[in-house]
C-alpha positions as CSV (number, residue, x, y, z in Angstrom):
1,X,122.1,108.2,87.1
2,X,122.2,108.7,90.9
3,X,120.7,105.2,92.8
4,X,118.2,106.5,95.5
5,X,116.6,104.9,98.3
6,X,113.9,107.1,100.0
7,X,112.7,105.7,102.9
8,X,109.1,106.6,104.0
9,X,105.7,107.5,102.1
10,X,104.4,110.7,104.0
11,X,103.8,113.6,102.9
12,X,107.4,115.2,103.4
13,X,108.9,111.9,101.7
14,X,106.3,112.7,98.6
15,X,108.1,116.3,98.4
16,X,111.4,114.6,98.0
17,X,110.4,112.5,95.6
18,X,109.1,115.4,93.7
19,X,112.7,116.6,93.8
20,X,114.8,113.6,93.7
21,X,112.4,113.3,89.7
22,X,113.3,116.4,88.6
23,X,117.1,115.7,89.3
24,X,116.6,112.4,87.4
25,X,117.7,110.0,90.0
26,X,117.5,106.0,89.8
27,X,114.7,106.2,92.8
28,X,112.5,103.4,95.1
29,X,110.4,104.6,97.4
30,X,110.0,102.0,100.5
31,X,106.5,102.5,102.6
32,X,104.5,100.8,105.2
33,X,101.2,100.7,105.1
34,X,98.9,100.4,101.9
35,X,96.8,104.0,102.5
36,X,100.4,106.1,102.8
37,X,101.5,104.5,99.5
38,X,98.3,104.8,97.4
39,X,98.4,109.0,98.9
40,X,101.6,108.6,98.0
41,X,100.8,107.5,94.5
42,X,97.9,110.0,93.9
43,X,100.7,112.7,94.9
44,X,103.7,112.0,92.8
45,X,102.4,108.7,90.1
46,X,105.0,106.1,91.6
47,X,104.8,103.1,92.8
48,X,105.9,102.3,96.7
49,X,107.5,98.8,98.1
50,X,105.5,98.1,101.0
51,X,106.2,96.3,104.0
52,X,108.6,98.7,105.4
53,X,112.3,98.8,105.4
54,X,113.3,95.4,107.1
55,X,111.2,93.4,104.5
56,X,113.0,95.5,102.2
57,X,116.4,94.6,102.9
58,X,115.6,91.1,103.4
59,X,115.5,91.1,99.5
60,X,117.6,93.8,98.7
61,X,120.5,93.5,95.9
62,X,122.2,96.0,95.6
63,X,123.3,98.9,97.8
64,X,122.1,102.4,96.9
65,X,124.4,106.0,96.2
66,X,122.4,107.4,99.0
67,X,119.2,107.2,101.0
68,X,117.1,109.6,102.6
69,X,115.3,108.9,105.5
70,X,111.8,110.7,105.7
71,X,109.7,108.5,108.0
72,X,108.4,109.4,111.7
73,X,110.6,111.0,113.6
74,X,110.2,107.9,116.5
75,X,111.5,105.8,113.3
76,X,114.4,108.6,112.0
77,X,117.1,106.7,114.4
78,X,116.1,103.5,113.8
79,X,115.6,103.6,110.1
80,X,119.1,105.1,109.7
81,X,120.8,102.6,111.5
82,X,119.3,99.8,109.3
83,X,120.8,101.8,106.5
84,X,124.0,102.2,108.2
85,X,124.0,98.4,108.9
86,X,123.5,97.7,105.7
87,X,126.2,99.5,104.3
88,X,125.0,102.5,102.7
89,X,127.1,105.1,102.7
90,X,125.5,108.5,102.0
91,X,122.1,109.5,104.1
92,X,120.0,112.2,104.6
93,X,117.9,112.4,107.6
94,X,115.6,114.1,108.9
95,X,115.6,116.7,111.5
96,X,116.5,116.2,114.2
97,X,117.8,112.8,113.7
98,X,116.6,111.2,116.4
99,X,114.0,110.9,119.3
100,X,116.6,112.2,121.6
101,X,120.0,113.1,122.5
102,X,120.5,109.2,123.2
103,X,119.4,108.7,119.8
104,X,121.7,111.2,117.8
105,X,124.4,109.8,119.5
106,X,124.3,106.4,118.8
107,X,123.2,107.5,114.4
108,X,126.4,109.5,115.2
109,X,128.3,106.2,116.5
110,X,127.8,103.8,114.4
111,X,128.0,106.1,111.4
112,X,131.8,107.0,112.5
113,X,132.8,103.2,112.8
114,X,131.0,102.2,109.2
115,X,132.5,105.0,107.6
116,X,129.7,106.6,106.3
117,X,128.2,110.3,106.3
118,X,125.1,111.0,108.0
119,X,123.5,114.8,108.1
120,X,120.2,116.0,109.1
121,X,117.9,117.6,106.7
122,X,117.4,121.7,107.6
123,X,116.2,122.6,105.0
124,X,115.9,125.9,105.9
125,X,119.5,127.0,105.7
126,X,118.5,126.5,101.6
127,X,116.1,129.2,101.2
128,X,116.0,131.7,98.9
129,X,115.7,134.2,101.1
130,X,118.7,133.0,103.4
131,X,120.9,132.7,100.3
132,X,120.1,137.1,99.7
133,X,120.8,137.7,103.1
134,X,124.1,136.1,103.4
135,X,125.3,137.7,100.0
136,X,123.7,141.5,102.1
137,X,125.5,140.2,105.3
138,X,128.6,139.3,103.7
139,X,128.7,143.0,102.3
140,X,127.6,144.4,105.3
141,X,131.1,143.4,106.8
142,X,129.5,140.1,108.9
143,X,126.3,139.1,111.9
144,X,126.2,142.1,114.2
145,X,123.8,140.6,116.8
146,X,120.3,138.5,116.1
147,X,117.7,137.4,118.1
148,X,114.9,135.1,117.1
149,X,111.7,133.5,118.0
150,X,110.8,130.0,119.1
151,X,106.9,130.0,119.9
152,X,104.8,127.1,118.3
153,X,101.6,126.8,118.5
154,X,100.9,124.8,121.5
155,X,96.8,124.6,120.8
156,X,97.4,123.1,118.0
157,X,99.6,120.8,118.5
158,X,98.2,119.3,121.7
159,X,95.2,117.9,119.5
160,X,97.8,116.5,116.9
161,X,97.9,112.3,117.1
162,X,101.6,111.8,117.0
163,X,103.8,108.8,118.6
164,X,104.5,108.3,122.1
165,X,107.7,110.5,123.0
166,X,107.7,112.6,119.7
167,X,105.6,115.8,121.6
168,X,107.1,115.5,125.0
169,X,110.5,116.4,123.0
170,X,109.1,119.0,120.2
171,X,111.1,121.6,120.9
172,X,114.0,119.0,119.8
173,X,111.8,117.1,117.4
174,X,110.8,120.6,115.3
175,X,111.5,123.9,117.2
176,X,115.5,123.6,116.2
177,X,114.4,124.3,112.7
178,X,114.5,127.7,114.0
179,X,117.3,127.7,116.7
180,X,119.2,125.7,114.1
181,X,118.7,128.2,111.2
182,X,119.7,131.5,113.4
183,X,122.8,129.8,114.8
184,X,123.9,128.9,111.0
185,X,123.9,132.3,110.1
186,X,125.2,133.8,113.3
187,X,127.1,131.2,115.2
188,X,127.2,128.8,117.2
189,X,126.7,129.5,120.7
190,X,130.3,130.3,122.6
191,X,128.2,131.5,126.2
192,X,124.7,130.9,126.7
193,X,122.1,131.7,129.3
194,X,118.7,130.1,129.4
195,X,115.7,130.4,131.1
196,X,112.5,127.3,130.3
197,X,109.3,127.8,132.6
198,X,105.6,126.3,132.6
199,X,105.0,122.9,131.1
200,X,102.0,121.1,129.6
201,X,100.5,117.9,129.6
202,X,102.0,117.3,125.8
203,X,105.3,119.2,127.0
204,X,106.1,119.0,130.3
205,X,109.0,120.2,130.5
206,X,109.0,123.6,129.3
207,X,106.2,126.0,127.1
208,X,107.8,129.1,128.3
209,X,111.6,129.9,126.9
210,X,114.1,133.0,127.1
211,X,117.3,133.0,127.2
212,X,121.0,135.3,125.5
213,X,124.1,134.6,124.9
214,X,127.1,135.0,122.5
215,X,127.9,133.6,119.2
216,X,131.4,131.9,118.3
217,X,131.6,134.6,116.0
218,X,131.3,137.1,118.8
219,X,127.5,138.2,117.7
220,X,125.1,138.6,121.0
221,X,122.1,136.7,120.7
222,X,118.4,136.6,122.4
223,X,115.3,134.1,122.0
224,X,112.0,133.4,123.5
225,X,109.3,132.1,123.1
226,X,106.1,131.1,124.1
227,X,103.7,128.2,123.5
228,X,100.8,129.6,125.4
229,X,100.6,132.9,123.9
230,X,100.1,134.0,120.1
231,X,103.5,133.8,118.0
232,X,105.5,132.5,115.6
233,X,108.9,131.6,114.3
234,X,111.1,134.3,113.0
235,X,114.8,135.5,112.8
236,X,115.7,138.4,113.2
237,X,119.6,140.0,111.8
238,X,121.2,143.3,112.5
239,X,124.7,144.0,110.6
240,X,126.2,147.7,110.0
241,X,123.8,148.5,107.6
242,X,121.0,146.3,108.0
243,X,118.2,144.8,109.6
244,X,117.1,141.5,107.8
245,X,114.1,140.0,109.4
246,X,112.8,136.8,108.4
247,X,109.3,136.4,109.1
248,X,108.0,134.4,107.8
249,X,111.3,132.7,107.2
250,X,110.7,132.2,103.6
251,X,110.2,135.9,103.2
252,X,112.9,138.6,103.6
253,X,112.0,141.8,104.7
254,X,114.9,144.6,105.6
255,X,115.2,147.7,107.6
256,X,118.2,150.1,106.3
257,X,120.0,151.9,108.6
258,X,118.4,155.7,109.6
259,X,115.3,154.9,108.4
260,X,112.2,153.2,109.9
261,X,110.6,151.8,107.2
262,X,110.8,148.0,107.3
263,X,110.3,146.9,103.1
264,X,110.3,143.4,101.7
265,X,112.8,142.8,99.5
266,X,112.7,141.0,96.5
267,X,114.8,137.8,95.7
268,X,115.3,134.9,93.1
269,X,112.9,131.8,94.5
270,X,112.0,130.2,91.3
271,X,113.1,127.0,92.9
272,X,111.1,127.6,96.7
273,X,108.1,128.5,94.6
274,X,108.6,125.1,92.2
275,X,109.7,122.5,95.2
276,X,109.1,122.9,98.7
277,X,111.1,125.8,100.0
278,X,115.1,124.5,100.5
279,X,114.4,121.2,99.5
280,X,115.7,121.2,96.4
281,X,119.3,122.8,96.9
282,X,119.5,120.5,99.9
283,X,118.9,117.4,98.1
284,X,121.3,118.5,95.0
285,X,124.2,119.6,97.5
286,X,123.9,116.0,99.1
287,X,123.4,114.2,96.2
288,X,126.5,116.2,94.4
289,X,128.8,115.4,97.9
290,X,128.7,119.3,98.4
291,X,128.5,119.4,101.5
292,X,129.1,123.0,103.2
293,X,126.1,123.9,103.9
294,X,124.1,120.7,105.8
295,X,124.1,120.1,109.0
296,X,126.0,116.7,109.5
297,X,125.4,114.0,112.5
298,X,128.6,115.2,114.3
299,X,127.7,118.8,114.2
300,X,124.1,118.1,115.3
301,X,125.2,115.9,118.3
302,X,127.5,118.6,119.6
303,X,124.1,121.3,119.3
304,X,121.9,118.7,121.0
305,X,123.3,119.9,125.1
306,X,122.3,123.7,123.6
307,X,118.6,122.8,122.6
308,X,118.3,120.5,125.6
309,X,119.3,123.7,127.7
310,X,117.1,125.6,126.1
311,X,114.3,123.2,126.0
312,X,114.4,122.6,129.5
313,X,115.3,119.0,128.7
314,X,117.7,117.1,131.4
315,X,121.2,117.1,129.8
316,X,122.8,114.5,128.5
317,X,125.1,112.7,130.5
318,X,128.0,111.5,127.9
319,X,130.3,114.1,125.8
320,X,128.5,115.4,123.0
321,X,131.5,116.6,121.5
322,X,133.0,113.2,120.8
């Protein structure tokens, strides 16, 4: 049996727990405060070691399989360095990671020198209705072109009580879900051109955001988006054959080639409609050291300089690529 340490008693942590029982894993659950880890309790019927994760350690025995870090994302960086620290050898983070480029870089650091994997937690590139389209895209001959949308929605998350830091970089801290998911599926970006205007009080660098470019695998690209104006995420695929629009992302919907008729299109999701969507492939490939499909701490460092371009963040001023 799998030993697990999940770190963090939130909501998201409560959906991994959720999966991490129903692979029958060895699991603790280490909190905070006492009203996150009776929630959590209600939610999921286990118990939570409170105190947080340095009064944890302080009496810790053992050192765990893996741990997987589900906490604020002002705490993602710190949290996973304790780990690291510590010795534990296998964690799962989530997005993005870190606070900021800064951050991810030193997660990315001191992971290489302990010898230990890190990768951040998209669990998007696990839907069901990513898996359909890669097996249509894969028939299709290959990614064509794709485009995709970034808009959040910036009136509702300018009233949202979060930690100092954690909106100012939102495009980083939750907008690469998208931007992460598009570039899995049709490259990384080889040439880009970006364009980040307006700004908020919550956001100040950026609310506006277009840009094009070309994929590694020689696939043009576009985005925008817009955090002042009605919107949402979506992806958006064009091979020989087809157009495979993902909007929501969860969903698949496809437009065939000579017709205009955009259908939805049907797909096995037993386990998105069971466990929160891509969660549980995600856990099981990390658990089970497959590890194709997530996104590890080297890979998202080297993508941080494109979503800082596209964010309208200042770049960073070492070499992501090392």
């Amino acid at each position: 049996m799998t030993n697990v340490w999940l770190i963090g008693a939130g909501g998201m942590a409560a959906d991994y727990a959720k999966v991490l029982s129903a692979l029958n894993c060895d699991l603790t659950v280490i909190g905070r405060g006492e009203h996150s880890a009776q929630i959590f309790r209600e939610k999921t019927g286990l118990s939570v070691f409170q105190g947080g994760l340095d009064r944890f350690l302080d009496s810790a025995s053992i050192v765990p399989d893996a741990a997987i870090v589900s906490v604020g994302v002002e705490q993602l960086a710190p949290a996973t360095l304790q780990l690291l620290n510590y010795g534990v050898r296998r964690i799962l983070v989530e997005k993005p990671g870190g606070l900021n480029a800064q951050e991810i870089a030193e997660v990315n650091s001191v992971a290489a020198k302990k010898g230990s994997c890190v990768f951040v937690a998209y669990n998007r590139r696990f839907y069901g209705s990513v898996l359909e389209a890669e097996k249509i895209i894969q028939a299709d001959g290959g990614v064509l072109s794709f485009n995709f949308e970034v808009t959040e929605w910036g009136h509702i998350i300018e009233n949202i009580q979060k930690a100092e830091g954690v909106k100012e970089s939102w495009f980083l801290a939750n907008t690469t879900h998208v931007a992460d998911l598009a570039f899995f599926m049709g490259g990384k970006p080889r040439e880009l051109s970006s364009i980040a205007n307006g700004g908020c009080d919550w956001h100040p660098s950026a609310t506006i955001f277009a840009g094009s470019g070309i994929s590694e695998a020689d696939a043009p690209f576009t985005y925008h988006g817009n955090w002042s104006a009605p919107g949402s995420w979506g992806v958006d695929i064009s091979t020989s054959s087809h157009r495979l629009i993902f909007k929501p992302m969860e969903s698949l919907k496809i437009q065939k080639i000579g017709s205009i008729a955009i259908e939805c299109h049907a797909f096995e999701n037993e386990l998105d409609d069971k466990f929160k969507p891509g969660l549980y492939l995600q856990t099981k490939s990390f658990l089970s050291n497959n590890d194709e499909r997530l996104c590890t701490i080297q890979e998202q460092l080297s993508a941080v300089k494109t979503y800082c371009q596209m964010a309208g963040y200042a770049l960073p001023t070492f070499d992501v690529c090392t």
